[in-house]
N, C-alpha and C positions, 0 to 999 in steps of 0.2 A: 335675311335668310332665317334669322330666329323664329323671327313672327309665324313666315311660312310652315317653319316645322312645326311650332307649338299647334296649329291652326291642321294640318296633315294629323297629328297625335291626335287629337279633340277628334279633328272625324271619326279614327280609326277605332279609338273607344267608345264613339256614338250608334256606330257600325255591328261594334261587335257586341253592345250588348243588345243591339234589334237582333242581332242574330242567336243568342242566349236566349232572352226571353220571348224572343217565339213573335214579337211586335210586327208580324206581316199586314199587308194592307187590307182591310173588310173584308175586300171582294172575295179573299182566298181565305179568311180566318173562319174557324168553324166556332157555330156559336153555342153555348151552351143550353140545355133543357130547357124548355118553358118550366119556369115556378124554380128553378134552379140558380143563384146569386153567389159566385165565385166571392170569394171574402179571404184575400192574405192574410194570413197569419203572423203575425209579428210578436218578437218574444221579446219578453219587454226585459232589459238589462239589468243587469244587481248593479248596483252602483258600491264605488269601495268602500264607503263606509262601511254598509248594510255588511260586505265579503270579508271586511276586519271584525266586524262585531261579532258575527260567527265564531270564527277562528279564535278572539278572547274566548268566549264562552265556554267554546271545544275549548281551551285550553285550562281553564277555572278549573273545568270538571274533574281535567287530568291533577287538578294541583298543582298547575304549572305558573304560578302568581307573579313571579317575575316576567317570566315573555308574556303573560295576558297584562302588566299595568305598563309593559313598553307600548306595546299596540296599544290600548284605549289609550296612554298618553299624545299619543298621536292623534287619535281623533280627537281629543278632549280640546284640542290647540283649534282645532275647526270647528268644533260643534260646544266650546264652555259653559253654556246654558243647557243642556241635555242631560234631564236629570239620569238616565240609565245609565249613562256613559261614569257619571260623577261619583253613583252607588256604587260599579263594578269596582273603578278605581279603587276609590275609598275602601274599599272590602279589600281587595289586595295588596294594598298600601300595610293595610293593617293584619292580614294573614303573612305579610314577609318581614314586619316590624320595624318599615318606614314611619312612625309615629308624625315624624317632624314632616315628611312629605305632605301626609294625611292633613296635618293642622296647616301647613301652609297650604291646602286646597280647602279646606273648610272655610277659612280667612275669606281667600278670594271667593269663595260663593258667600259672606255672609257681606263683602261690600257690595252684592247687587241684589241682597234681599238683606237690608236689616232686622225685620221686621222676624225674621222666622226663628221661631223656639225651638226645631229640628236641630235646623245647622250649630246652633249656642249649645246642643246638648251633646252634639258628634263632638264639638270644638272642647268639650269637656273631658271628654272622654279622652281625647286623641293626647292634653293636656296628662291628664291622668296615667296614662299608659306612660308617658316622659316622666313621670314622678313630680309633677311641678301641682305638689296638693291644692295650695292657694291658688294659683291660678284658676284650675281647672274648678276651685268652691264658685270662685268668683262667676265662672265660666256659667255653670249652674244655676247662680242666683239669676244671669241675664237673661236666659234660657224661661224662668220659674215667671220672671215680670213679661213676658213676650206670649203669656200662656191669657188666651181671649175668655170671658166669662168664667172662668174658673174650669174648663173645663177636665173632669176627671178622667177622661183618656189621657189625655194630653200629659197629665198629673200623672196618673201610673206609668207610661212610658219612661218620664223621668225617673221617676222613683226606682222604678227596675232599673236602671241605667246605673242610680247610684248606688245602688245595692250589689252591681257588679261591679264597681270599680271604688269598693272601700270606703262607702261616705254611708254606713248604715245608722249613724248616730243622725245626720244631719235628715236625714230620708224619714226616719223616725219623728222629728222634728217637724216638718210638713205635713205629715199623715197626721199628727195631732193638732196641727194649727187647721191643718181643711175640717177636722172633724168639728173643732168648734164651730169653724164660721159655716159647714154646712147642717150643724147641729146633726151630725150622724155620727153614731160611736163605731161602727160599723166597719165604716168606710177604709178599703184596703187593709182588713184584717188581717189575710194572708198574710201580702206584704208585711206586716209589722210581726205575726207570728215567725216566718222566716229570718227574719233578724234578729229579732230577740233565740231564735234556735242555736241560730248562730256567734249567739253570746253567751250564750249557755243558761239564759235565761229562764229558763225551762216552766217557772212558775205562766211568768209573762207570755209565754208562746203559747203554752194549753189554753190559755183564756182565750186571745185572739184565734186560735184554731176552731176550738168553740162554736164563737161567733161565724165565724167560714164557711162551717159544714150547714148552716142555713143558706149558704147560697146554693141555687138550683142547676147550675153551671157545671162544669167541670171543676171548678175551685173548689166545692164546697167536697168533690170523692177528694181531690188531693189535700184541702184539710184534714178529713176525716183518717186518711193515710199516713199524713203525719204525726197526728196522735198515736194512730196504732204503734206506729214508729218510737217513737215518745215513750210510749208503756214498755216494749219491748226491752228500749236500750238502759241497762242499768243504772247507771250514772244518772237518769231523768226519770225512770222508771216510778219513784215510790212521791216524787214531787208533782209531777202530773195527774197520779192518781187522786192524790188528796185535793188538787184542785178542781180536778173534773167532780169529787164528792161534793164540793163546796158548791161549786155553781149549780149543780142538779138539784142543789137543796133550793137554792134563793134564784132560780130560772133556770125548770125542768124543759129537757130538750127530748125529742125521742132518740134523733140519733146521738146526741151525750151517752143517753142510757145504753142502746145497741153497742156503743163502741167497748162502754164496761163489760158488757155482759158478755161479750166475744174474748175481750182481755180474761174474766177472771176464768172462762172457760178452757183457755188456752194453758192457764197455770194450773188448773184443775180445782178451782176456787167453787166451785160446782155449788155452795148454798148461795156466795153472794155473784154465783152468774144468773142463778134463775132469779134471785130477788129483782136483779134491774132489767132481767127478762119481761117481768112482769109490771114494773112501771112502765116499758117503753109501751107493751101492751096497752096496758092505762093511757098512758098520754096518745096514742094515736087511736082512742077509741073504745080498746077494750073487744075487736069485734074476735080474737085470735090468732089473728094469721102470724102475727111474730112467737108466740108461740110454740104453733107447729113450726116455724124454722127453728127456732132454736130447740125444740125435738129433734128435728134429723141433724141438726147440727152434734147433739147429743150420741146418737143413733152413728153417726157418721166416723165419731173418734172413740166408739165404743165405752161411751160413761153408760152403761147399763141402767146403772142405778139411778143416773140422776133422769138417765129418760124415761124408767119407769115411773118416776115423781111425776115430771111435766107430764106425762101420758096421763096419766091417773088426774092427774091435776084439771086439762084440756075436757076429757071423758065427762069430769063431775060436772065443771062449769058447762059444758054446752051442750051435754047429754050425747041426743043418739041423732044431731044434724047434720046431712049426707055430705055437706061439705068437711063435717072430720072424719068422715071414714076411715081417713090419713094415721089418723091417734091410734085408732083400735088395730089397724094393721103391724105398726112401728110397736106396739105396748105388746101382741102377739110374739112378733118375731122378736124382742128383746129376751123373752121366756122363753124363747126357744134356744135362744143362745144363751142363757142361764140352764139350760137342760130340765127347763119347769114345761114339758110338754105337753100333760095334762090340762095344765091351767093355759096355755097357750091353745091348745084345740078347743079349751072353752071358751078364750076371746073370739076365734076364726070362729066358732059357733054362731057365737051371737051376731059377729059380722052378716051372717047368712039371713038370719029372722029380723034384721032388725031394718038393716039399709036397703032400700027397692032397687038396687041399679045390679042389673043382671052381670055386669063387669067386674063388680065388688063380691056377688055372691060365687061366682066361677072363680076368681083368685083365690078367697077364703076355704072353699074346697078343695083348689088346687093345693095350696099350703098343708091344709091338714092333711091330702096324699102323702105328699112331702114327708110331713114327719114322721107317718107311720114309714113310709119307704126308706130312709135315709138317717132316721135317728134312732126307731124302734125296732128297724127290721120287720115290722108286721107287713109283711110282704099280700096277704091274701087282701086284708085291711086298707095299704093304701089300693089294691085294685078296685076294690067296691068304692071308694072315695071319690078314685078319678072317671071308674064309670059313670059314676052319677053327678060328676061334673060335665060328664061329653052329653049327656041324654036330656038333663036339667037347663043346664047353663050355658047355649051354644053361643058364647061372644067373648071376647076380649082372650087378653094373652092366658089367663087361668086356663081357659078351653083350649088352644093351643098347646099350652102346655101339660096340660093333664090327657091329651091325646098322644102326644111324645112318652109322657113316664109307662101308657099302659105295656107298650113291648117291655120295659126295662122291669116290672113286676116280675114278667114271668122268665125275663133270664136271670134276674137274682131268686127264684126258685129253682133253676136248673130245667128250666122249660125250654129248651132251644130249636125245637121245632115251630112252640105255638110262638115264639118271641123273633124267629125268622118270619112266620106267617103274616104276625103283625105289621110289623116292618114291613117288610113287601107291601102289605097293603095300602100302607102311609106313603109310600113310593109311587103308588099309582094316583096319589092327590096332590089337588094345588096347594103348595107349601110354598113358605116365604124361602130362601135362597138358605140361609143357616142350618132352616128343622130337614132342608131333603140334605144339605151336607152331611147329618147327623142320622139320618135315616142310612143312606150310602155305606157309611164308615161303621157301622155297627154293622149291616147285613153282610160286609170281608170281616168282619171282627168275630163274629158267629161258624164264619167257615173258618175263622184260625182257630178259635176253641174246639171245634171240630176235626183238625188236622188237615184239612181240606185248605195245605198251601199254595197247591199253583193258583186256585180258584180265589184265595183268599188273595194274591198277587193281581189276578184279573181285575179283582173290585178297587182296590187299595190306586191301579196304575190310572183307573179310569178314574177314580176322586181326584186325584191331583191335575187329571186335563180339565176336569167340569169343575173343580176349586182350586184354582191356583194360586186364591189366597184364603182360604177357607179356615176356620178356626181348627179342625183336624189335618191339615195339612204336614205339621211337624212330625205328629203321632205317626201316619199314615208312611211317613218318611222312614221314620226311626224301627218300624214295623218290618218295612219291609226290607231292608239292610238287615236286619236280625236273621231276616227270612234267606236271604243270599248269603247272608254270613255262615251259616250253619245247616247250609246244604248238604255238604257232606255227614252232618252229623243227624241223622234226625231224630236219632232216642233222645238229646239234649233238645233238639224243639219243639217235640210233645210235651218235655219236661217242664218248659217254659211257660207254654202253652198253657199248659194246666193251674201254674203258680200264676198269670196272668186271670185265667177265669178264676181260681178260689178269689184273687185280688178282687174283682168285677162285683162278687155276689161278696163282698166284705168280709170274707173268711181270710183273715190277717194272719192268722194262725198257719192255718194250712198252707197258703202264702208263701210264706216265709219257709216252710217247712220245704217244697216245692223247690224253691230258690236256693237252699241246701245243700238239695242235692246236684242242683247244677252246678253252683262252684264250687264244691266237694271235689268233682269229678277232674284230673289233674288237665287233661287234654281238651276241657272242655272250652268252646268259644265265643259259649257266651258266660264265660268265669265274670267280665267284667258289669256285665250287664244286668246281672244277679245281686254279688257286690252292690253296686247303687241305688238296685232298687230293695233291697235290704236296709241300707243306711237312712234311705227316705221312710221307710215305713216305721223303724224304728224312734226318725225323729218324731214323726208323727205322732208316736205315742210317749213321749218324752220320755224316751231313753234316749237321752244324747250319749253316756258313755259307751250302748252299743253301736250305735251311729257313728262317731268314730272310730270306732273299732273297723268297721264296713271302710270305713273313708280310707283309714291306712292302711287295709290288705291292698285295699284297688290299687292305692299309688306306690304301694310295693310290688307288688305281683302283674299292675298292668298297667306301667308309666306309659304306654301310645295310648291307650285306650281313650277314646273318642269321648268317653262318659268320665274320662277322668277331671277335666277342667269344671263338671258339676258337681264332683264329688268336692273338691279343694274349695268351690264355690260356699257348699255346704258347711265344711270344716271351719273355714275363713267368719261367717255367720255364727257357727257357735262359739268360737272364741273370743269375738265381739261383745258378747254378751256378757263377760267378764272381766271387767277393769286387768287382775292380772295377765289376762292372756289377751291383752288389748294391742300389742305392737307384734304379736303371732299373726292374730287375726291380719294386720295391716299387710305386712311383709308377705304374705299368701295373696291378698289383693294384687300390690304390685306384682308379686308373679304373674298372675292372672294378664294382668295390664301386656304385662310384655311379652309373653307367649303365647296366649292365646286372644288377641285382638276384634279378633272374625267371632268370636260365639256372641249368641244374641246377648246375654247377661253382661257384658262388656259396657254398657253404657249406666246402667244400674251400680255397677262395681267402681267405673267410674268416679261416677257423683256422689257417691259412699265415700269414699276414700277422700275425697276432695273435704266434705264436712268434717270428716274425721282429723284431717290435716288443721284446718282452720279452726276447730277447737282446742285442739292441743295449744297452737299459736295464739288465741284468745286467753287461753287458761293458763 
């Protein structure tokens, strides 16, 4: 009876899968497309290993090293020859501080590879981590004899190895025995600078750094960084120096020299920065180019002086070739920030007559626009400048830019019809995304000095949809909040209005006078807003005791005030600036910190306070 049923079941499931899969006989089966070849698809299974290995990995990731070295234990027991499985382990063994696990799995993979100098160097390490020094030397040496042709990968793998696990004496020791037998002094310089840093060896490590920074690799930037490093930190500072002197003497390097020249710039050593300016020059040629960097390097930290030297220096040696253009622009604009305006229009002069490139001659007009408009006030002066830079010189950003300054001429004349007209018409051209933002926010800015506030609203609402991230976007902000602010009052926002335009055309005076009279006024609402920009204008002209004076009405008379956290910002900066009122300055910071979080200067205040902290802790 058994048989018969097993034999009944066997039919009934032969049965029923003809009747699943459709398996009828030809005659009735419909057949498929000519050129058309039915092809099952079969998916092919993850097998468990492959579905545990995942899951370690997933779990590595989490930092989960215990449930990820259970599972690879498990497979490790099926698969012992697999080297991923053996590194996971291994890596997790050693992230949970199984030491002894680690070496008992090192073990058994080196009784099926004796030969390998990997596993002698893990088994060193794993030694090492247990405190068992000798062993793990031993471990090392077997590791060091298992290493084929000498080969120096294989060497610096080690070497790093011992360097992380307290053997920099013995590591030192090999880096000088390969040097002999490969007759390279060179060889793992890094490495032996690194150790010798780390022993405070400081003589010994500048040398081997030295050496490094001739490698073309990434070793040779992180040599050269550890020197910087080296110069900076006191304690190594004045020993490195005098080594880096020594070896530039008896084996001149360029970047030795560069590295000096950056250092003595840094401390303001400004004669002997350009002397090894000018050797690295020397050693890679003499054609310049290092020392126009080291011009703007000058230019950049505001040594005036010394980049008028290298300027003048650059100028003489290689005269009027288009490629220094660079010089005579940087030697300009250093006069100009010396307030030598004269002689600065005289170098953008010669820029003009001397260099062919139509880019260079439009900048050099641009500029001297500039300084009549911005330094001298010859307002009619820079217009004929920039005209004859638009009609002259139609390329590069000078021409751009001396199209932008012509409207601003004739509204710091008080021309506010022809400096609307302008504008508008700048507006009807293809401009880069910045000059029409700026075009935009001056033609609302025009109808605010105007009193024409709803209209001066219209322009201001539509800048901030067509730039919503545009460099006047805050202004445009701050504008028109003034503008709703003092709605009800509008004798105070002509008032404003006015002390904004004398500010526009640099009548600082009138200005302020302006602004007087609006926080003068007891009811007035924009008191606070007068206030700050009083304290600003004041600092500006280094009167900081009336700049605070400004600073402490505001945060008397208007602690909400939205402009109060720039005012305390301001305060904060000038107290800074004097050792005594150094923990004033701070305690204003932390306020800042903790009440007002949101303002954009929150992150500047920040990392102030952070340096400020950590010298105090240094010092």
């Amino acid at each position: 009876m058994r048989h018969v049923s097993e034999i009944s079941t066997g039919l009934f499931f032969i049965l029923l899968v003809i009747i699943l899969t459709g398996m009828v006989s030809p005659v009735n089966a419909e057949k498929p497309p000519a050129g058309l070849q039915l092809v099952p698809q079969k998916k092919k299974p993850t097998s468990e290993i492959d579905h545990k290995m995942t899951v370690a990995r997933q779990l590595i990731r989490q930092r989960n090293y215990e449930g990820a070295a259970a599972l690879l234990e498990t497979i490790y027991e099926k698969q012992p020859d697999n080297p991923v499985v053996i590194n996971l382990l291994r890596n997790c063994y050693d992230q949970i501080g199984q030491y002894g696990k680690s070496e008992l799995l090192i073990r058994r993979l080196i009784e099926r590879t004796p030969t390998s100098y990997a596993y002698r160097m893990y088994l060193a390490e794993a030694l090492a981590r247990q405190g068992q020094h000798d062993a793990a030397a031993t471990a090392y040496n077997e590791a060091i004899e298992r290493i084929r042709n000498k080969d120096t990968v294989q060497y610096l793998h080690i070497i790093k190895s011992m360097q992380a696990h307290g053997f920099d004496t013995e590591a030192i020791d090999i880096i000088q025995q390969l040097r002999t037998e490969k007759a390279d002094t060179a060889l793992f310089a890094f490495e032996a600078g690194v150790i010798y840093e780390g022993e405070r060896k400081y003589r010994e490590a500048a040398g081997e750094f030295y050496v490094a920074m001739r490698d073309t690799s990434r070793v040779g930037v992180n040599a050269e960084n550890k020197l910087i490093t080296l110069l900076n930190f006191p304690e190594s500072s004045k020993e490195v120096e005098q080594t880096l002197l020594e070896l530039l003497q008896h084996d001149p390097q360029a970047d030795g020299a560069r590295v000096l020249s950056a250092y003595y710039l840094s401390v303001n050593r400004t004669d002997d920065a350009l002397k090894y300016a000018l050797l690295r020059d020397s050693l890679e040629g003499g054609n310049g180019d290092y020392l126009m960097q080291h011009l703007r390097m000058c230019q950049s930290r505001k040594m005036y002086k010394q980049a008028m030297e290298v300027a003048r220096l650059i100028i003489n040696k290689y005269g009027d070739k288009p490629v220094f253009s660079g010089a005579f622009f940087i030697y300009a604009d250093v006069l100009t920030q010396l307030g030598r305006y004269n002689e600065a229009i005289t170098v953008y002069d010669s820029i003009i007559t001397t260099f062919p490139s139509t880019q260079d001659k439009a900048e050099a007009g641009y500029q001297i626009g500039n300084i009549y408009l911005n330094y001298l006030y010859d307002y009619p002066a820079a217009l004929t400048m920039f005209d004859s830079v638009v009609n002259s010189y139609p390329r590069g950003m000078g021409y751009m830019n001396s199209i932008l300054a012509i409207p601003h001429c004739y509204l710091r004349q008080d021309k506010l019809d022809e400096a609307r007209k302008q504008f508008a018409r700048l507006a009807g051209k293809r401009l880069n995304v910045d000059a029409k933002e700026e075009v935009d926010y001056y033609l609302a800015l025009i109808d605010f000095f105007e009193n024409k506030f709803d209209t001066c609203k219209v322009g201001l609402n539509k800048l901030l949809v067509d730039y919503p991230r545009g460099f006047y976007v805050n202004d445009a902000l701050r504008l028109l909040m003034i503008i709703e602010q003092s709605a009800e009052q509008p004798g105070i926002l002509q008032q404003y209005a006015r002390a904004r335009f004398f500010l526009e055309k640099r009548q600082v005076d009138s200005s302020i006078a302006a602004l007087q009279t609006v926080a003068a006024d007891s009811g007035s609402v924009l008191g606070d807003v007068a206030l700050y920009m009083m304290a600003d204008m004041y600092l500006k002209q280094f009167d900081s005791a009336l700049a605070l004076e400004m600073v402490n009405k505001l945060s008397n008379m208007y602690p909400d005030s939205y402009y109060l956290p720039y005012g305390l910002k301001m305060k904060a900066d000038m107290m800074l600036t004097k050792p005594e009122n150094l923990e004033e300055g701070k305690s204003i910071y932390k306020i800042l910190l903790e009440k007002y979080p949101n303002y954009p200067f929150i992150s500047e205040v920040r990392k102030r306070l952070r340096e400020l902290e950590l010298d105090a802790h240094t010092g």
